[in-house]
C-alpha positions in Angstrom: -19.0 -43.1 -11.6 -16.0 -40.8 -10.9 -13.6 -40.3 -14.3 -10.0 -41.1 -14.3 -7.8 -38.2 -13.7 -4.4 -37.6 -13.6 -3.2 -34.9 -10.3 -0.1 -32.9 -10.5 2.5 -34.1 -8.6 3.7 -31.4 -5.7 5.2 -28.4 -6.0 9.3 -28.4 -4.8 8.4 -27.6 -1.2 5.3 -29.1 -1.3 3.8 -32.4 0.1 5.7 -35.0 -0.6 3.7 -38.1 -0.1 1.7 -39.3 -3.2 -0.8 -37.2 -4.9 -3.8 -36.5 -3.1 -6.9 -38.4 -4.1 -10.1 -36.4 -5.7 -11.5 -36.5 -2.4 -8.6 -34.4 -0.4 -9.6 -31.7 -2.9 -13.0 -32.3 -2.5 -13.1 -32.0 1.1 -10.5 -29.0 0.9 -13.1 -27.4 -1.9 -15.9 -29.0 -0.1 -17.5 -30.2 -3.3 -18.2 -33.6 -5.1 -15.4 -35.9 -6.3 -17.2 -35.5 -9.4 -16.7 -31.9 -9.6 -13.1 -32.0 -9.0 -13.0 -34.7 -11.7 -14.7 -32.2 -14.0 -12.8 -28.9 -13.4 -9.4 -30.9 -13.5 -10.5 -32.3 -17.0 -11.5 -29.0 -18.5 -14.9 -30.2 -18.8 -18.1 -27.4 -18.8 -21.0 -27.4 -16.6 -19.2 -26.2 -13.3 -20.1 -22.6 -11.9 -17.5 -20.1 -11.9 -16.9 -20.0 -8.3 -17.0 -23.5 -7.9 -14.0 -24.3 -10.4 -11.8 -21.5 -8.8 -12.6 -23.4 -5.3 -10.9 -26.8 -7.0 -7.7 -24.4 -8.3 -7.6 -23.1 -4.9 -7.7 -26.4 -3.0 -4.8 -27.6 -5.3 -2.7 -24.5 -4.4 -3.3 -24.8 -0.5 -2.0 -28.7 -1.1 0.8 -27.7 -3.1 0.5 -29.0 -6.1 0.7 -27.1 -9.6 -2.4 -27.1 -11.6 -2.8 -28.8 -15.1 -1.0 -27.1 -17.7 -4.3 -26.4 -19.4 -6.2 -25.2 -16.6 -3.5 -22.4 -16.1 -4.8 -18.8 -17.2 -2.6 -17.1 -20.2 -1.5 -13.7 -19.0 -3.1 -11.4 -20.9 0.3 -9.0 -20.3 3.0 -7.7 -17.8 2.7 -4.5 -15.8 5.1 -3.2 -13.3 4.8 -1.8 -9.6 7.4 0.5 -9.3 8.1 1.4 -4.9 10.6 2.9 -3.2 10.7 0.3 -0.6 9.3 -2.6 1.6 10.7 -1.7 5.2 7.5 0.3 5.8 5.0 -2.0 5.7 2.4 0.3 4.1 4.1 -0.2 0.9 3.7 -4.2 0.7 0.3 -3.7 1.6 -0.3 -1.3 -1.9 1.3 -4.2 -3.5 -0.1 -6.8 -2.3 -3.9 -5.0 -3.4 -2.1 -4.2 -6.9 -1.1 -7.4 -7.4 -4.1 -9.4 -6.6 -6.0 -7.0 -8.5 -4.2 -7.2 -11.6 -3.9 -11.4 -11.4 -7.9 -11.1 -11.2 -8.0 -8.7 -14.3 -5.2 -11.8 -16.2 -2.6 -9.5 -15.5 0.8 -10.6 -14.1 2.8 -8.2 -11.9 6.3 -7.4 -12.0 7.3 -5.5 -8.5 10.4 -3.4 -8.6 11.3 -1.9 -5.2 14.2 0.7 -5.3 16.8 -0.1 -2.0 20.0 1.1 -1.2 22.7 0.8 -3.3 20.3 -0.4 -6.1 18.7 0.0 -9.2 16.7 4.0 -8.6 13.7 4.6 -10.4 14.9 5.6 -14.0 16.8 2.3 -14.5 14.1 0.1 -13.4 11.8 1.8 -15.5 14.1 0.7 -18.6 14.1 -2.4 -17.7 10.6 -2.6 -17.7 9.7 -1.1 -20.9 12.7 -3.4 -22.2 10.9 -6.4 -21.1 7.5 -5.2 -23.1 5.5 -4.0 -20.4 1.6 -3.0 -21.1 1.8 -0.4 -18.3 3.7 0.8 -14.8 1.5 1.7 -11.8 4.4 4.0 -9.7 3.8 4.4 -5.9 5.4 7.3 -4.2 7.9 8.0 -6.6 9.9 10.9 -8.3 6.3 12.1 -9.2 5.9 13.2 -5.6 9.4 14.9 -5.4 9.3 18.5 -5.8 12.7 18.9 -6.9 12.9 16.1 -9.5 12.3 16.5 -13.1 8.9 15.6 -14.4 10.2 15.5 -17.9 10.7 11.4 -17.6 7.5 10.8 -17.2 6.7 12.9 -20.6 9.4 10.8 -22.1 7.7 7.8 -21.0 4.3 8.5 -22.8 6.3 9.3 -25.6 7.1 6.0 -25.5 3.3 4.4 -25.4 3.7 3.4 -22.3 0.8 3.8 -20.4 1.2 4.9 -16.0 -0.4 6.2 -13.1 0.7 7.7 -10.3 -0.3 7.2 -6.4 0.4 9.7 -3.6 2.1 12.8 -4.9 0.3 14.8 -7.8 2.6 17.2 -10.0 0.7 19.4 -12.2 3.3 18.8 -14.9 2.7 15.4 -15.3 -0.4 14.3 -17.9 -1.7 11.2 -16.4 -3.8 9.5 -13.8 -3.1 10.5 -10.2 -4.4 9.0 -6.9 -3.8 10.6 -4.1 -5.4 10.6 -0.1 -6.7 13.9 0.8 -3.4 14.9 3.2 -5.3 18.0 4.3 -8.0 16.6 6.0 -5.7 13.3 7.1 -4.1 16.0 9.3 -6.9 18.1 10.3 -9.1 15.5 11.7 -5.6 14.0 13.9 -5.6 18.2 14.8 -9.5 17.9 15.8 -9.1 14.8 17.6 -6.5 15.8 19.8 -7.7 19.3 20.4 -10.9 17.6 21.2 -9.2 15.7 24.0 -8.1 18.8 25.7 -4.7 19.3 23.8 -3.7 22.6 22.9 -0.4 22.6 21.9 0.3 20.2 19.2 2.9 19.6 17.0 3.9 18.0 13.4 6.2 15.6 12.8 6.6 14.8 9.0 9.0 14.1 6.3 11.4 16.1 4.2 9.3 19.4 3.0 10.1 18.0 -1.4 7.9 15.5 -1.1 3.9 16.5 -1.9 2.4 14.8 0.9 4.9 16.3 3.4 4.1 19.4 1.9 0.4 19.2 1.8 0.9 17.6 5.6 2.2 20.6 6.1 -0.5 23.0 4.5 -3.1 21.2 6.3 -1.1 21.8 10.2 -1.5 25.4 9.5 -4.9 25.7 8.1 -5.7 23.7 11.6 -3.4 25.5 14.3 -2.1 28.5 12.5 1.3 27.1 14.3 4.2 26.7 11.9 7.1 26.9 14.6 5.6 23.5 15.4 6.5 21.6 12.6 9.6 19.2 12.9 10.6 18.2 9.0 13.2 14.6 9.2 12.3 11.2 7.9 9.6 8.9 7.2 11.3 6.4 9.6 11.6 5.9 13.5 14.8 7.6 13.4 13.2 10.3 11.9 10.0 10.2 14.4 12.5 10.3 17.0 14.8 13.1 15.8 11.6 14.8 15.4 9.9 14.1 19.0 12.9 15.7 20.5 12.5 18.9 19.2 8.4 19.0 19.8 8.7 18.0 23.3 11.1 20.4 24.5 8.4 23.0 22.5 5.5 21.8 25.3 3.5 19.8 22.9 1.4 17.3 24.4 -0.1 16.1 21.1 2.5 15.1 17.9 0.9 14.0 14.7 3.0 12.3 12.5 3.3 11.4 8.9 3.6 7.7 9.2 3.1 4.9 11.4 6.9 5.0 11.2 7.5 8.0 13.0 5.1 7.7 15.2 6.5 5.0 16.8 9.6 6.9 16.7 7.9 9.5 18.9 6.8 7.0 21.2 10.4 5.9 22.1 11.5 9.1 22.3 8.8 9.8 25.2 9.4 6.7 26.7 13.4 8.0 26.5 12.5 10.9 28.5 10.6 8.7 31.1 7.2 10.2 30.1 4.1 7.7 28.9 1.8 7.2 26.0 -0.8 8.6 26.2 -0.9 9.8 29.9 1.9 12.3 29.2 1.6 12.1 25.3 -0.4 11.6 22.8 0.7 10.5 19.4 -1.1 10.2 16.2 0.6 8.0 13.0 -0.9 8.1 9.1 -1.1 4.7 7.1 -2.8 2.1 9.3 -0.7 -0.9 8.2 -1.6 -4.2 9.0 0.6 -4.3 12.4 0.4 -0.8 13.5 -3.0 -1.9 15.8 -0.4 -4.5 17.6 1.7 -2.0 18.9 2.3 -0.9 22.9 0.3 1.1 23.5 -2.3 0.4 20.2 -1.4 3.4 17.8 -4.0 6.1 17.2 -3.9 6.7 13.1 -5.4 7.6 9.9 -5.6 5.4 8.2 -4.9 5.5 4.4 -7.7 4.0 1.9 -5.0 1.2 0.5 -7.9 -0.7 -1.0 -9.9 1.8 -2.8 -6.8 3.8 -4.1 -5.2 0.5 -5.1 -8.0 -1.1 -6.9 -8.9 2.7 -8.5 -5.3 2.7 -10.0 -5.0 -0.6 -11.7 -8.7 0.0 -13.1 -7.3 3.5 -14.7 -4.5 1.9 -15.8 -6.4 -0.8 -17.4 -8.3 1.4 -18.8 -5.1 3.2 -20.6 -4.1 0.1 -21.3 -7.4 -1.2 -23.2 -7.2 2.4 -25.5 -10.1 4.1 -23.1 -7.6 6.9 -21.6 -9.4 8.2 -18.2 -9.2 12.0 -17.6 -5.5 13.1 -16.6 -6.1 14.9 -13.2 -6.0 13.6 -9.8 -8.5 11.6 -8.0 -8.5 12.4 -4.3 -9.9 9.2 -1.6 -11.2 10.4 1.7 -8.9 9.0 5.0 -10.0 7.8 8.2 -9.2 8.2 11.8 -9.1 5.3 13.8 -8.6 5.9 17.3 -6.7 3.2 19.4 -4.6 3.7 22.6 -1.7 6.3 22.1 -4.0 9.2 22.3 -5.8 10.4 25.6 -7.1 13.2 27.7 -4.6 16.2 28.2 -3.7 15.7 32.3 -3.1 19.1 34.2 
């Protein structure tokens, strides 16, 4: 015989009709009423995986859990970005975040925008609010001409941080970086590959470490630094950038985002040429939508997954008083080839 239990009522937003009965959740868990009479009453004897199957089935109805059955954060830690218009940032955060609510972590996101709070300030706040640690993605760490010395001030704090894409050799902590070097020489190899020979760079402003190291890598590949276009990591940017390469006679442009890639591909289309009969065009990042684009964009894709999971786990362990070594950790990129890249014609 099933126990009495008393559901939640709905979340604002949620369902609005009466609670569901034990066996909505049970066919939403797909497990006995029994069980979800158990896991709602805090009682033992239910596996792991099955009580987090309950939790989830009252979440997808919309209903709060039990008071007792919510997990106690075992601390705050902030995700510092610069923004969430390129959607290769949200997709760091959303790995950082679901990484640290497994750990019993809750996340604080800060995003710097325009006209808002820049990276010092929201770092205040943070430490303000007691934060065990800050994970900071593409930050003033990666700027060449900003002053490391905050981030010394910050351990001097006891405030625990790592650092993803940009290293700075003057900075003592955990870096995690991809290995911008071979991101751009494999794009290089690709497109030489398909017959192109004169290819081109288009990549951000030359004070940022991966730009730079972009940069490195174009002329280990094609010893062709007349070829490189430095603007923004945006379309506009792509496009400013395309302009300037195309009226050089490249028939290959590898970029250094998704962003500007796509830029490049409107500024082809501008000219009336096509992509990649005419063009071909290369991105960096892979997000999520970038394989939905006309035509499909060739990229290399960053390792969001491993670099995010390896950064809260350093963290973590900074956090738990088992400091990791201080130097950079380097994950290997990978080139996934769509349709924006072809055969050179002629």
């Amino acid at each position: 015989m099933v126990g009495r239990v008393t559901v939640p009522e709905p979340r604002s937003g949620g369902p609005t009709a009466a609670a569901p009965r034990l066996s909505h959740l049970a066919a939403q868990a797909k497990v006995s009423e029994a069980t979800v009479s158990r896991v709602l009453n805090g009682k033992a004897g239910v596996a792991e995986a099955t009580r987090k199957r309950v939790l989830a089935a009252l979440d997808v109805l919309g209903y709060e859990r039990p008071t007792r059955l919510r997990q106690r954060s075992a601390g705050l830690v902030g995700l510092v970005i610069p923004e969430l218009t390129n959607p290769i940032f949200p997709a760091f955060a959303q790995v950082v975040e679901q990484t640290l609510a497994g750990r019993g972590y809750t996340p604080v996101l800060c995003t710097q925008m325009p006209g808002g709070s820049i990276e010092d300030e929201l770092v205040e706040q943070l430490v303000e609010r007691g934060v065990d640690g800050i994970i900071f993605l593409s930050g003033l760490h990666a700027d060449l001409s900003a002053d490391p010395a905050r981030y010394a001030a910050l351990t001097a704090r006891g405030v625990p941080y790592v650092l993803i894409n940009g290293y700075n050799p003057a900075i003592s902590a955990p870096f995690v970086s991809p290995d911008d070097h071979a991101a751009v020489r494999m794009a290089v190899t690709h497109l030489g590959e398909l017959g192109h020979r004169r290819i081109g760079l288009a990549v951000g402003p030359a004070r940022f470490v991966p730009s730079h190291r972009k940069r490195e890598g174009f002329v280990e590949a094609t010893g062709a630094p007349e070829l490189i276009q430095h603007t923004l990591f945006s379309v506009e940017g792509g496009q400013a950038a395309a302009g300037a390469l195309l009226d050089a006679g490249c028939t290959g442009i590898v970029c250094g985002s998704d962003m500007m890639a796509l830029g490049v591909v409107r500024a082809a289309r501008d000219r009336g040429l096509r992509v990649p009969e005419d063009v071909s065009v290369v991105g960096y990042d892979d997000s999520p939508l970038i394989p939905f684009t006309d035509p499909p964009l060739t990229t290399v894709r960053q390792p969001v997954q491993a670099m995010a999971t390896a950064a809260v786990g350093a963290l973590l362990e900074e956090i738990g008083g088992n400091p990791v070594q201080h130097t950079e950790y380097v994950f290997q990129p990978e080139l996934v080839v769509r349709g924006s890249t072809g055969q050179r014609r002629g």
